[in-house]
Residue, then its C-alpha position, 0 to 999 in steps of 0.5 A: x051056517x057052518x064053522x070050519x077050523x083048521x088048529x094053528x099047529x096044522x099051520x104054525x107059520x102060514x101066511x094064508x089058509x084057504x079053504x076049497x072044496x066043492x061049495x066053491x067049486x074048488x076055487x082056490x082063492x075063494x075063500x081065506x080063512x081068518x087067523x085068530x088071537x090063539x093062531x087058530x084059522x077059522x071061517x064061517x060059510x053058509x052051506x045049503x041043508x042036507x048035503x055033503x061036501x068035500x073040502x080041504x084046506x089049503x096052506x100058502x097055496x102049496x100044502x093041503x091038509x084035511x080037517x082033523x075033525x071031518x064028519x068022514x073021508x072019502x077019497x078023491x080021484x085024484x087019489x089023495x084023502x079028501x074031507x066030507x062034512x055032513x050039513x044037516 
């Protein structure tokens, strides 16, 4: 199981966060985050062992944001910094 979190201030006045990534076949809707009690976005997916997977965040389905505290970055072919978290 592995714990994403996206910090309120990345999204201070969003109604929905999501995130997409590889994991969900980059589906965005497949997985909301939940807003917690601090204003912090957070969800918890069960990722097969010893991968990596790119992933954004993605903010009222019109802003992406990358994980403030990915493992690394890689870059997307579509030219834009996505996200990489090593599942170990």
């Amino acid at each position: 199981m592995v714990t994403f979190r996206l910090p309120s201030i990345a999204a201070p006045n969003a109604k929905c966060v999501c995130i997409v990534g590889e994991f969900n076949d980059w589906n965005m809707r497949a997985n909301p985050m939940k807003k917690q009690k601090n204003g912090d976005y957070s969800i918890t997916l069960e990722l097969a062992p010893g991968r990596q997977y790119q992933y954004r965040y993605l903010i009222d389905e019109s802003k992406w944001e990358n994980d403030w505290r990915a493992d690394k970055y890689v870059r997307s072919p579509l030219g834009n910094c996505d996200n990489s978290v090593v599942i170990t």
